[in-house]
N, CA, C and O atoms as a Tinker XYZ file with bonds, in Angstrom:
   308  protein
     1  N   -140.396000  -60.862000   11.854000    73     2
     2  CA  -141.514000  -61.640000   12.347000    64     1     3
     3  C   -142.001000  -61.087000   13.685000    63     2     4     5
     4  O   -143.204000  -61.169000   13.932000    81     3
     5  N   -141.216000  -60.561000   14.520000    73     3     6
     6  CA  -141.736000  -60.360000   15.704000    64     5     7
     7  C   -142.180000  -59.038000   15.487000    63     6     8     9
     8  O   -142.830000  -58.739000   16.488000    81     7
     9  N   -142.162000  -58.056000   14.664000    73     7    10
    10  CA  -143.085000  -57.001000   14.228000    64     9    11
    11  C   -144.798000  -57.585000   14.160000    63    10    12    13
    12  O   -145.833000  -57.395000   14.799000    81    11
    13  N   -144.333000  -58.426000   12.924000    73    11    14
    14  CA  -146.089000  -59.266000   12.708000    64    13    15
    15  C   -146.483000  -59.533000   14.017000    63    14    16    17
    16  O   -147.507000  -58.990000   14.434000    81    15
    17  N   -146.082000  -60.000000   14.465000    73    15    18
    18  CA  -146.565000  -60.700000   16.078000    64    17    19
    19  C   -146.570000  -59.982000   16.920000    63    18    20    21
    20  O   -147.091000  -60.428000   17.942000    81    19
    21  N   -146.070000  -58.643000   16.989000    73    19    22
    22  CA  -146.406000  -57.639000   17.852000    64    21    23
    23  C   -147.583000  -56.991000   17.304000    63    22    24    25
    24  O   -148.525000  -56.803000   18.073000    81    23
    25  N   -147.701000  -56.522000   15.772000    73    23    26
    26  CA  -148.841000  -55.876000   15.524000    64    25    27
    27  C   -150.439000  -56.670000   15.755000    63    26    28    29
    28  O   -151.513000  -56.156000   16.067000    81    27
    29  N   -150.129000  -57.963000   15.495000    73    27    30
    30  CA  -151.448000  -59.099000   15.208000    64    29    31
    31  C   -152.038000  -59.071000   16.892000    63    30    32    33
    32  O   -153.228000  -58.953000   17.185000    81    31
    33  N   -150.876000  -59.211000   17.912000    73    31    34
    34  CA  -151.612000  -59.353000   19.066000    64    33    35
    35  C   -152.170000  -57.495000   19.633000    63    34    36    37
    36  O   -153.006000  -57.157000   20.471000    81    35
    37  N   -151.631000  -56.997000   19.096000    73    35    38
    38  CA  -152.723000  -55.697000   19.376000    64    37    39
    39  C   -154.091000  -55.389000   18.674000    63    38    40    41
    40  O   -155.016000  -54.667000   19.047000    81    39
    41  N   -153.947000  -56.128000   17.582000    73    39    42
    42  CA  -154.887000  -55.497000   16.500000    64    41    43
    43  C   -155.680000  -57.209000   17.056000    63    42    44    45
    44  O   -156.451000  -57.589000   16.175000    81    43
    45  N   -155.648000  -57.713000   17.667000    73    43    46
    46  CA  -156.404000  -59.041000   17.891000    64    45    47
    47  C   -157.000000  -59.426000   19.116000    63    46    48    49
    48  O   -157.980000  -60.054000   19.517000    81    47
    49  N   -155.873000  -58.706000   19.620000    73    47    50
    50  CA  -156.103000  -58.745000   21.415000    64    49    51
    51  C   -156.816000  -57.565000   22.039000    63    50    52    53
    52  O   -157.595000  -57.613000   22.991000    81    51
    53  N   -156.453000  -56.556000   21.397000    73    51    54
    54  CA  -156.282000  -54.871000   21.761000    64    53    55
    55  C   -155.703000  -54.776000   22.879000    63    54    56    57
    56  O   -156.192000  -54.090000   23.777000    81    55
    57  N   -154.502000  -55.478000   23.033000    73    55    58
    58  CA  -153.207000  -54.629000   24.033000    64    57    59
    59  C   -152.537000  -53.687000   23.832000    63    58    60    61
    60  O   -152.119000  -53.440000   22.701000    81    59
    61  N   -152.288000  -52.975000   24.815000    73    59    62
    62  CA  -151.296000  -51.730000   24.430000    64    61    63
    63  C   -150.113000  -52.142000   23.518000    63    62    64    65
    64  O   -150.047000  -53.155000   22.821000    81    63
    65  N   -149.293000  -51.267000   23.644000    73    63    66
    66  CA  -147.884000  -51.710000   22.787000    64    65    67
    67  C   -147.097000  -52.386000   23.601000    63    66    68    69
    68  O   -146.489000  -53.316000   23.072000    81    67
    69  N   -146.795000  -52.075000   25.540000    73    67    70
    70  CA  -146.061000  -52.393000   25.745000    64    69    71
    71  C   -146.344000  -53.868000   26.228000    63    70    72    73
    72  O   -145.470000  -54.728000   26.121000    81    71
    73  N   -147.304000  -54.078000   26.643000    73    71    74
    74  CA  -148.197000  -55.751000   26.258000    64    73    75
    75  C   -147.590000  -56.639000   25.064000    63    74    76    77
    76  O   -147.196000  -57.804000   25.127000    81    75
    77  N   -147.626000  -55.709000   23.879000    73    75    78
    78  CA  -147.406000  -56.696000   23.140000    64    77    79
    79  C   -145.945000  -56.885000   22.916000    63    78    80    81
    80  O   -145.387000  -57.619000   22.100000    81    79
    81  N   -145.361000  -55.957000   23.932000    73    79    82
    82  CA  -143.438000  -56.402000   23.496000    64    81    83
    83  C   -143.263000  -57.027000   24.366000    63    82    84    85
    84  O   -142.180000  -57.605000   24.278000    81    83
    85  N   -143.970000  -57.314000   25.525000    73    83    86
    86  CA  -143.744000  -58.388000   26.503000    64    85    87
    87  C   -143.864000  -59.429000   26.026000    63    86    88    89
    88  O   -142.900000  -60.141000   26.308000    81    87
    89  N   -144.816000  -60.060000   25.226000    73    87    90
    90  CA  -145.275000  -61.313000   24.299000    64    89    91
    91  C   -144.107000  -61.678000   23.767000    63    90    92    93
    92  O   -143.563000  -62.756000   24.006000    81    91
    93  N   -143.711000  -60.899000   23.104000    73    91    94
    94  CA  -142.754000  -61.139000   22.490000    64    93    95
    95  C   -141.305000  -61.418000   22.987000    63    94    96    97
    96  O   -140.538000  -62.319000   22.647000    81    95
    97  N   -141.126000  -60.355000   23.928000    73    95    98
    98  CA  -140.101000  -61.017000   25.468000    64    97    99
    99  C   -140.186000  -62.089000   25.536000    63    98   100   101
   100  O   -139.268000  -62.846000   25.221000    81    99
   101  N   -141.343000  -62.477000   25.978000    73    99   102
   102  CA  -141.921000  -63.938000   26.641000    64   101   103
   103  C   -141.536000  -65.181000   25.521000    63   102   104   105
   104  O   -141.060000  -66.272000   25.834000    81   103
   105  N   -141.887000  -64.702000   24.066000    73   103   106
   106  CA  -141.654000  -65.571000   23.333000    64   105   107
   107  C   -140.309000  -65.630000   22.698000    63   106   108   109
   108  O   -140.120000  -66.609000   21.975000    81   107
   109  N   -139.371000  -64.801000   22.822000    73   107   110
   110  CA  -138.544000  -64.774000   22.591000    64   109   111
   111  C   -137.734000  -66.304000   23.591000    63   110   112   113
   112  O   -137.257000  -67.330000   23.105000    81   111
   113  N   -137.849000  -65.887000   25.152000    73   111   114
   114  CA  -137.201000  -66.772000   25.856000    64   113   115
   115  C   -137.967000  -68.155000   25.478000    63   114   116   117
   116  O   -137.095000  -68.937000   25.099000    81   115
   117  N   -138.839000  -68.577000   25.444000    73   115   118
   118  CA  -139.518000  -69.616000   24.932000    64   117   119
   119  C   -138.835000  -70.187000   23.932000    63   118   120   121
   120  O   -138.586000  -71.387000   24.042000    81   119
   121  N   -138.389000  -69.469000   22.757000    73   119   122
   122  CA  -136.967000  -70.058000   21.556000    64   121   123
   123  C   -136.238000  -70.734000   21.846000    63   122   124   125
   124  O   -135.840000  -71.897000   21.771000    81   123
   125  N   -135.963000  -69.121000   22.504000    73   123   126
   126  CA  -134.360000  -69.370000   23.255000    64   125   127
   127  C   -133.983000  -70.955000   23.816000    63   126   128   129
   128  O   -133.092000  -71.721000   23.451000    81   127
   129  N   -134.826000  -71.076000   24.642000    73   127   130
   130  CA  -134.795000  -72.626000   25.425000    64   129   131
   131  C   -134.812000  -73.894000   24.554000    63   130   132   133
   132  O   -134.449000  -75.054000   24.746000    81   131
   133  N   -135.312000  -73.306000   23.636000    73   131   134
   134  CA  -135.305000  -74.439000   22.446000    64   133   135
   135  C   -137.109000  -75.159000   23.112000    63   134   136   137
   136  O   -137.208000  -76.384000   23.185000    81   135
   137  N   -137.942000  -74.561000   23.390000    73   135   138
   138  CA  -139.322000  -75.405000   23.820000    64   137   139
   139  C   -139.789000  -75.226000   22.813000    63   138   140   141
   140  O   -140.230000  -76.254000   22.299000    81   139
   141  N   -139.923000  -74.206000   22.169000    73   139   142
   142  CA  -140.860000  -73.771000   20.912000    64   141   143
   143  C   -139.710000  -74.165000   19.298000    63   142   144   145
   144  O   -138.665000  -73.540000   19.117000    81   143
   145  N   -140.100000  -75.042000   18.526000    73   143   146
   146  CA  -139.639000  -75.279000   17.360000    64   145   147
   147  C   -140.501000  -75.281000   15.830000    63   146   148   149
   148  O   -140.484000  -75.925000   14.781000    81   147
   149  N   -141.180000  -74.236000   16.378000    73   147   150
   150  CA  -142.473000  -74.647000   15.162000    64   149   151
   151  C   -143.239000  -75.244000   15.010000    63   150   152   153
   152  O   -143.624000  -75.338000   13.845000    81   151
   153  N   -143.854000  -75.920000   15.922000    73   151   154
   154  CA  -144.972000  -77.056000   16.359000    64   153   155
   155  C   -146.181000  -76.061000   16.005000    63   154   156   157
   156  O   -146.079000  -74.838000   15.909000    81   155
   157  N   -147.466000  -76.904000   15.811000    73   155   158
   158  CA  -148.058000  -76.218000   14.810000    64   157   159
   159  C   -149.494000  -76.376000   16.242000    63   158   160   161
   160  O   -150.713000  -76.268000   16.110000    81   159
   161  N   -148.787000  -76.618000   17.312000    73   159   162
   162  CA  -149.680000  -76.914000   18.422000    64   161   163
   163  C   -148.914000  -77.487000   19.567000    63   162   164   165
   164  O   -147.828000  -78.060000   19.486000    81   163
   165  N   -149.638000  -77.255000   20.678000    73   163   166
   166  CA  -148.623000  -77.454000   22.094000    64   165   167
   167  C   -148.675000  -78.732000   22.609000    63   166   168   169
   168  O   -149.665000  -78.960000   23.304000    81   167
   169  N   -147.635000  -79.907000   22.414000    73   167   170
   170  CA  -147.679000  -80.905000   23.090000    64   169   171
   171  C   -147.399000  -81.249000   24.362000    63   170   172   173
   172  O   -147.225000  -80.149000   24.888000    81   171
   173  N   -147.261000  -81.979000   25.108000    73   171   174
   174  CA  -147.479000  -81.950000   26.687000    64   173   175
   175  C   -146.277000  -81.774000   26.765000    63   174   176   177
   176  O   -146.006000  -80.695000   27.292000    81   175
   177  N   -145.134000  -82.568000   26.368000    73   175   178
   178  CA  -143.873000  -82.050000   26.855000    64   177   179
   179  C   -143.979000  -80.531000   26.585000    63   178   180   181
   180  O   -143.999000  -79.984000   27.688000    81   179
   181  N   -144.044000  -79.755000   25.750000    73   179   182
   182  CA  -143.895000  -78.297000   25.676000    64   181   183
   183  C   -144.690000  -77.494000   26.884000    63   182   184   185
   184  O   -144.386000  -76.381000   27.312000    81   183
   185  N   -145.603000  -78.191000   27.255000    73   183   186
   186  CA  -146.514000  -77.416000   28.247000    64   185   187
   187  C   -145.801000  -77.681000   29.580000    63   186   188   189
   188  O   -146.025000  -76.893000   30.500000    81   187
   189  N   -144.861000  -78.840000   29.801000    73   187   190
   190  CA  -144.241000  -79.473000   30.870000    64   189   191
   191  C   -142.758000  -78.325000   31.199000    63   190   192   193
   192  O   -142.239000  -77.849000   32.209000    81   191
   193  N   -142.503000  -78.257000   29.695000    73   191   194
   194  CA  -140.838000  -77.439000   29.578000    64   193   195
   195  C   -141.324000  -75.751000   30.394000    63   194   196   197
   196  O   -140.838000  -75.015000   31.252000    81   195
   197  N   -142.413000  -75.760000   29.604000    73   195   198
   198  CA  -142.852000  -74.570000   30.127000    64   197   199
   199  C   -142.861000  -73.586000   31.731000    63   198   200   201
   200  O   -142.482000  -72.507000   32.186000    81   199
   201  N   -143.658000  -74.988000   32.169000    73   199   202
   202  CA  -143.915000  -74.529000   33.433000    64   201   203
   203  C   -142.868000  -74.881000   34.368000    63   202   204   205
   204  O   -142.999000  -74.397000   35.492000    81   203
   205  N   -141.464000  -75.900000   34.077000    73   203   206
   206  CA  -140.413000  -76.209000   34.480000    64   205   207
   207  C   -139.474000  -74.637000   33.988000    63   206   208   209
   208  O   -139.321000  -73.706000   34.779000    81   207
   209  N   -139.143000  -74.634000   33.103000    73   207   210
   210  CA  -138.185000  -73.122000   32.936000    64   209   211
   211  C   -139.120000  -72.078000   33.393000    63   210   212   213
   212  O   -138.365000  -71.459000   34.143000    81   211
   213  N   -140.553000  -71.297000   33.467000    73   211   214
   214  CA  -140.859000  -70.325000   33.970000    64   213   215
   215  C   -142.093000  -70.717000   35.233000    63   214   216   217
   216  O   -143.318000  -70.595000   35.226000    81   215
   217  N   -141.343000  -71.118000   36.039000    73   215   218
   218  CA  -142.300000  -71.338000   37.243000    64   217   219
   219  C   -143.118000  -70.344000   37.914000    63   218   220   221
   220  O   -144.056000  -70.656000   38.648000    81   219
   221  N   -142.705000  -68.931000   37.622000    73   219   222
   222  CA  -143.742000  -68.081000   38.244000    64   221   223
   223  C   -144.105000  -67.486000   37.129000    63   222   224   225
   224  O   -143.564000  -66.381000   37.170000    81   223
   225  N   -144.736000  -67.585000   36.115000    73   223   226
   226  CA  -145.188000  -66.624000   35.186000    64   225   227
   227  C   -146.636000  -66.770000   35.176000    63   226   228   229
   228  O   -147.138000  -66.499000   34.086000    81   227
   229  N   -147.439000  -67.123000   36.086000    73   227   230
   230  CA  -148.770000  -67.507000   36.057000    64   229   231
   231  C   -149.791000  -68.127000   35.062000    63   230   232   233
   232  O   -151.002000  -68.035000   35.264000    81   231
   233  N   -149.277000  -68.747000   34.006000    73   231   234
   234  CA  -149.864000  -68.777000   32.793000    64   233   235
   235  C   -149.407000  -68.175000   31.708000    63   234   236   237
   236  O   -149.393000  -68.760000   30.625000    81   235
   237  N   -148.972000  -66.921000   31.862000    73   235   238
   238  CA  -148.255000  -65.944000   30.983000    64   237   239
   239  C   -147.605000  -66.695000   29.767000    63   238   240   241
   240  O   -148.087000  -66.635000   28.635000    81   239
   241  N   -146.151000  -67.611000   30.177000    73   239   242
   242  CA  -145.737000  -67.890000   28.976000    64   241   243
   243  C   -146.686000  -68.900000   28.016000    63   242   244   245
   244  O   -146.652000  -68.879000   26.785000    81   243
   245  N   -147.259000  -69.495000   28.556000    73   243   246
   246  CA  -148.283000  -71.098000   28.121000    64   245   247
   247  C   -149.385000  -69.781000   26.923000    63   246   248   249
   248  O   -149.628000  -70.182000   25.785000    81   247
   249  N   -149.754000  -68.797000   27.213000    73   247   250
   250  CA  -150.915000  -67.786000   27.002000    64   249   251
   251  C   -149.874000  -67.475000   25.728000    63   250   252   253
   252  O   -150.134000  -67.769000   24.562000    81   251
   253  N   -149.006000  -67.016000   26.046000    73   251   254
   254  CA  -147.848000  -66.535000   24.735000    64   253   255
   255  C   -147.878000  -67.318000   23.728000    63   254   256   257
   256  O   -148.354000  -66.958000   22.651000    81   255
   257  N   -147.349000  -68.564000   23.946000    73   255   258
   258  CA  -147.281000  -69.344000   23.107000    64   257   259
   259  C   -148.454000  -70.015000   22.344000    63   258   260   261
   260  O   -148.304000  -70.496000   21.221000    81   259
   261  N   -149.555000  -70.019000   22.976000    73   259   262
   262  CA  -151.101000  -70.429000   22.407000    64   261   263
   263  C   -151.345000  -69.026000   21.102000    63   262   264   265
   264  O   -151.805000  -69.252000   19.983000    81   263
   265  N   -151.025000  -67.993000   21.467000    73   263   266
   266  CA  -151.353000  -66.651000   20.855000    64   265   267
   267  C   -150.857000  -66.912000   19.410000    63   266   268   269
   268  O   -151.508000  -66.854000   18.367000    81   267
   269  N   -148.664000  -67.417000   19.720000    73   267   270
   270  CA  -147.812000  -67.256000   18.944000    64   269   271
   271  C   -148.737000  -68.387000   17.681000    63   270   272   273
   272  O   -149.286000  -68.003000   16.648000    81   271
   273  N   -148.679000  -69.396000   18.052000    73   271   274
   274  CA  -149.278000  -70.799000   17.303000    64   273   275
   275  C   -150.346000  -70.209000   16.610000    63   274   276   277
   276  O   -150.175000  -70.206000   15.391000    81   275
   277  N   -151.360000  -69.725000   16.991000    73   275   278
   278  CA  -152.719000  -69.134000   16.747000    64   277   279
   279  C   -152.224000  -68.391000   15.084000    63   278   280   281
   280  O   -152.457000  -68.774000   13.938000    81   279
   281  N   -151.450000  -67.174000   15.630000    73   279   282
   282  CA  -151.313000  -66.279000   14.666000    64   281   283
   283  C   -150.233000  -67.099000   13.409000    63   282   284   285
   284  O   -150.562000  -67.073000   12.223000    81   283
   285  N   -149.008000  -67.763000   13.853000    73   283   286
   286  CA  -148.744000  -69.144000   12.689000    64   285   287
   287  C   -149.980000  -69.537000   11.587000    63   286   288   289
   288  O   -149.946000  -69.384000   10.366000    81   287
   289  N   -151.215000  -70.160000   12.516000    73   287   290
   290  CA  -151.770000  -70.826000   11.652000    64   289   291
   291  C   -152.551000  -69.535000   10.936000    63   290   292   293
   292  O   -152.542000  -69.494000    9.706000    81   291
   293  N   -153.239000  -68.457000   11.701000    73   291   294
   294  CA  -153.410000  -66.981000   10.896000    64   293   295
   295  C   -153.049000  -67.135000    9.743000    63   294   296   297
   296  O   -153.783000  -67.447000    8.805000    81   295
   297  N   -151.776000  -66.910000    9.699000    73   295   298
   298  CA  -150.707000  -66.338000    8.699000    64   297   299
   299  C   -150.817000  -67.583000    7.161000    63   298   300   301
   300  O   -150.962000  -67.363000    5.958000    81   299
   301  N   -150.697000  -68.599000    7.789000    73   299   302
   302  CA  -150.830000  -69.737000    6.554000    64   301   303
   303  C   -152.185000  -69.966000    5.728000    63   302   304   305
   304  O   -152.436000  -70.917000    4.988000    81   303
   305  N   -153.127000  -68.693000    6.080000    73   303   306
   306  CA  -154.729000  -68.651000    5.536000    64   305   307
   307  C   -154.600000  -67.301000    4.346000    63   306   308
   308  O   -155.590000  -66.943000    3.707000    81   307
C-alpha cells in the first residue's frame, strides 16, 4: 500500500520521489500512534491527536493525512 500512496501522490501532486517517501514517513508515524484507523475523514479528535503528537510539523502531518484519506476514497472508485 504504501507503494500506491507513494506513486498516487507524485502522479497527483507532482512531487519528487523523495517528497513522496516523506508522506509516507509522516504517515507511517500517524498509524503508528494509533490517530489514523481508517476513518474515511478527519474528525476533530484526529486533528487534535495530531497537532498534540507532532507539534512542529507545520501542517505537514494534518496535509498527509487529508492526501492519505483522499487517495482511500480514490481507490474505492
Amino acid at each position: 500500500m504504501e507503494m500506491e500512496f507513494k506513486d498516487f501522490l507524485i502522479k497527483e501532486y507532482r512531487i519528487s520521489e523523495k517528497s513522496a517517501r516523506d508522506y509516507v514517513g509522516r504517515l507511517n508515524g500517524i498509524i503508528a500512534r494509533g490517530i489514523y484507523q481508517g476513518e474515511k475523514g478527519i474528525t476533530p479528535s484526529m486533528n487534535a491527536a495530531i497537532k498534540r503528537e507532532f507539534p512542529n510539523s507545520k501542517g505537514h502531518y494534518l496535509l498527509t493525512l487529508e492526501r492519505f484519506i483522499d487517495f482511500q476514497l480514490q481507490k474505492e472508485y
